[in-house]
VOBA-1610 file (N, C-alpha, C; in pm, whole numbers, padded with zeros to 5 digits, always signed):
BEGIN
Unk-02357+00228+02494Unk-02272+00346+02511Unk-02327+00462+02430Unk-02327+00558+02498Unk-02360+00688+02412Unk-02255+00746+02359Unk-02269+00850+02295Unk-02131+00963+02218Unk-02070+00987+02295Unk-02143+01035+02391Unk-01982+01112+02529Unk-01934+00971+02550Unk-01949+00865+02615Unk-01873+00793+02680Unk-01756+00714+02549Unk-01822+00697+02414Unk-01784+00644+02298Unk-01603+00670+02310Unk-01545+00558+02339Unk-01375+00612+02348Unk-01320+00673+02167Unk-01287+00731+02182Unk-01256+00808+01986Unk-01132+00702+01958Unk-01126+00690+01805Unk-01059+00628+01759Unk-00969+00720+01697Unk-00789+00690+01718Unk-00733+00785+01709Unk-00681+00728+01542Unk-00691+00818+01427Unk-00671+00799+01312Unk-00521+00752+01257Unk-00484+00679+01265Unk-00332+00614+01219Unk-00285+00693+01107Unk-00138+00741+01102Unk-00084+00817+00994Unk-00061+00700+00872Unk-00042+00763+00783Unk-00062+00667+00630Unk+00098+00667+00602Unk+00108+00562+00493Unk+00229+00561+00424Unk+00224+00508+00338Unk+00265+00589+00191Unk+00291+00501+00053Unk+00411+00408+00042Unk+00332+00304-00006Unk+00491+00181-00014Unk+00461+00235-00201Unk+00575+00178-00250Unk+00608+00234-00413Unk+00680+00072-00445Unk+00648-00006-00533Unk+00674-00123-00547Unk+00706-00140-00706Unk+00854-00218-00732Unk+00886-00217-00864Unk+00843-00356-00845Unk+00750-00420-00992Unk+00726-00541-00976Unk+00740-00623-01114Unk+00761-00771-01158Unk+00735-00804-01278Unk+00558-00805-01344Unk+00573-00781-01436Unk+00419-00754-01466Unk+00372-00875-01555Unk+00338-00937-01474Unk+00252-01072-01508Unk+00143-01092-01454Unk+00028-01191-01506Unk-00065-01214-01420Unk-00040-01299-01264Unk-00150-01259-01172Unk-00104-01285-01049Unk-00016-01218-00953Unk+00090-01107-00973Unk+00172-01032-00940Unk+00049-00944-00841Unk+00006-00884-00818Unk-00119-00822-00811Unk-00146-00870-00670Unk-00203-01004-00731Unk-00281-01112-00605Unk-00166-01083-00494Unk-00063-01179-00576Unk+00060-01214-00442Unk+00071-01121-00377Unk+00060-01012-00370Unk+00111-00887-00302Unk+00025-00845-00188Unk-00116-00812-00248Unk-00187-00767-00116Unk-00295-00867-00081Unk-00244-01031-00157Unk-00260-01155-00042Unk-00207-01149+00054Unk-00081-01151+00086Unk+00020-01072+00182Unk-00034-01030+00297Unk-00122-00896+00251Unk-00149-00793+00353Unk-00283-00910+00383Unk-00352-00898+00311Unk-00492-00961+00391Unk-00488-01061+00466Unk-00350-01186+00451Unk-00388-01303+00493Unk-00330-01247+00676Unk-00278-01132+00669Unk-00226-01096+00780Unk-00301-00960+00857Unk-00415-00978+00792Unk-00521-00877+00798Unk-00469-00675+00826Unk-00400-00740+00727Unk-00352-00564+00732Unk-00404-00471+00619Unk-00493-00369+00610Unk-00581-00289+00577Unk-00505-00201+00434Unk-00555-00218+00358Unk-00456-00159+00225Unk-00624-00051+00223Unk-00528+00069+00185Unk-00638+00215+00221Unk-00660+00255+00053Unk-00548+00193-00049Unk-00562+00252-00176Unk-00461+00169-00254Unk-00480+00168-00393Unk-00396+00073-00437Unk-00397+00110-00582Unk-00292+00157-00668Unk-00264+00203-00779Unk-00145+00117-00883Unk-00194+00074-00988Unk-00048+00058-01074Unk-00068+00051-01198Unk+00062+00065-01224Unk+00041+00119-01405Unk+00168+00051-01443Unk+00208+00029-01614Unk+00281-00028-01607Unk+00390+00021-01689Unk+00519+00008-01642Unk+00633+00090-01663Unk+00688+00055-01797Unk+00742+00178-01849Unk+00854+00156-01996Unk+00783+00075-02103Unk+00831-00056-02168Unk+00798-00141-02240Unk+00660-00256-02182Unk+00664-00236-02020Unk+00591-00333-02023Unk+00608-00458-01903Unk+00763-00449-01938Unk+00789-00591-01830Unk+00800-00569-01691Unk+00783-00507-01675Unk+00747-00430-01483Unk+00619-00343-01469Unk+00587-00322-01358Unk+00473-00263-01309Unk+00545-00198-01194Unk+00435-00059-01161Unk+00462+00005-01009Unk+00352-00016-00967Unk+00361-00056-00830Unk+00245-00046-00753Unk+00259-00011-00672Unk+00170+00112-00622Unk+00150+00213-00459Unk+00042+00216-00400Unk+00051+00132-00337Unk-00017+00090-00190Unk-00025+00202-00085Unk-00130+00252-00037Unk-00146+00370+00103Unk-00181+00245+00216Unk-00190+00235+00237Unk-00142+00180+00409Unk-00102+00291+00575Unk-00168+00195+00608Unk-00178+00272+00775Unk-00033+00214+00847Unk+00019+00338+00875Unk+00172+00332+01013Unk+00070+00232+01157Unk+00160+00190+01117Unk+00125+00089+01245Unk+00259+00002+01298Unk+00274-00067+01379Unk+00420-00138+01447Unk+00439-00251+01357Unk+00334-00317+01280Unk+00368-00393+01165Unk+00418-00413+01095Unk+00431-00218+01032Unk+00448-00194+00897Unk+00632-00274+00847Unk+00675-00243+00922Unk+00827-00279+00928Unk+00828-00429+00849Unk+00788-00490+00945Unk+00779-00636+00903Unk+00718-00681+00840Unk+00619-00599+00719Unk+00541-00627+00621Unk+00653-00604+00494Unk+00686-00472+00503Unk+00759-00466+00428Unk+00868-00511+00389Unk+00889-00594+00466Unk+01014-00718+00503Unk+00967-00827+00394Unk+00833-00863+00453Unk+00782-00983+00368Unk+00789-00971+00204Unk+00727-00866+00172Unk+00696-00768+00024Unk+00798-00789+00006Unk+00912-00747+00057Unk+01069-00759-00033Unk+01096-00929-00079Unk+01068-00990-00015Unk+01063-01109+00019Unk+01018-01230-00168Unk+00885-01139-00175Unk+00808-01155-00279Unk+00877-01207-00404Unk+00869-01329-00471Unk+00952-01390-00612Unk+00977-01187-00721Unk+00827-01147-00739Unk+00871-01083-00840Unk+00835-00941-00810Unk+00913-00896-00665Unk+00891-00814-00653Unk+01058-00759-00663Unk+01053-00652-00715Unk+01221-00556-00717Unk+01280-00489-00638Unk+01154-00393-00598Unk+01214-00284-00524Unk+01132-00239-00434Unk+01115-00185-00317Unk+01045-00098-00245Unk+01055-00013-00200Unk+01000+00109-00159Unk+01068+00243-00160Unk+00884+00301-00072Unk+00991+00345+00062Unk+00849+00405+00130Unk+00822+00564+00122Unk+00711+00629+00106Unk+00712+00742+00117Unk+00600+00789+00234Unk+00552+00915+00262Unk+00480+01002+00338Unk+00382+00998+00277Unk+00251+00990+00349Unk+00088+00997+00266Unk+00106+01131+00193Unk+00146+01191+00227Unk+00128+01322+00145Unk+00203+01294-00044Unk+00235+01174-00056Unk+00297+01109-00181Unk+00183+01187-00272Unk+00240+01247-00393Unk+00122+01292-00481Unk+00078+01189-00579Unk+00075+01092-00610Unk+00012+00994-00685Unk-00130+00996-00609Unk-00135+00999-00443Unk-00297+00972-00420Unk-00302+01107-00388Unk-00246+01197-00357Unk-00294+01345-00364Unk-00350+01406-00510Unk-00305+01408-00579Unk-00396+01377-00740Unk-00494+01299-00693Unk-00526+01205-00663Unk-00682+01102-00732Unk-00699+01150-00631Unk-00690+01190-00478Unk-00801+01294-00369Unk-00857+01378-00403Unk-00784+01455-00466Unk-00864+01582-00541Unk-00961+01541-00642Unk-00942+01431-00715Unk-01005+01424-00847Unk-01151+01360-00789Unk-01161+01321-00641Unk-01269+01211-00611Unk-01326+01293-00545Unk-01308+01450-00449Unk-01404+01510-00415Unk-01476+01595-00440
//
């Protein structure tokens, strides 16, 4: 196939998941084991860890797709996960590190 005939790939809109989690080792794994064993594409992945210590946030960019619903189903699902809370790619946690990486 050449360029003209090449069908374009239409770019999927993003979405930050925002995840209250316990902060232990492995917490981490379990989470976007999740996504991979279900081969779902994690685009960025940030966390730091909250207050004293005993929780973590983690924000995941991820592609809108018909999945997403039922991923985030699972994630809630998760022993030490708390909370989830979706936002718009335009979330500034990765709008900061975009800027800082080009």
């Amino acid at each position: 196939m050449n360029a003209i005939n090449k069908p374009e790939k239409q770019a999927l809109a993003r979405t930050v998941l925002e995840l209250d989690v316990n902060n232990h080792a492995g917490v981490m794994s379990h989470v976007v084991g999740l996504f991979s064993r279900r081969a779902y594409n994690v685009e960025g992945i940030l966390c730091m860890p909250v207050g004293d210590g005993v929780s973590s946030r983690i924000w995941l960019m991820v592609g809108e797709d018909i999945r997403l619903d039922q991923m985030v189903k699972q994630v809630e699902k998760l022993e030490d996960v708390l909370a989830v809370r979706r936002h718009g790619a335009e979330h500034q946690v990765f709008e900061r590190l975009e800027e800082f990486f080009r």
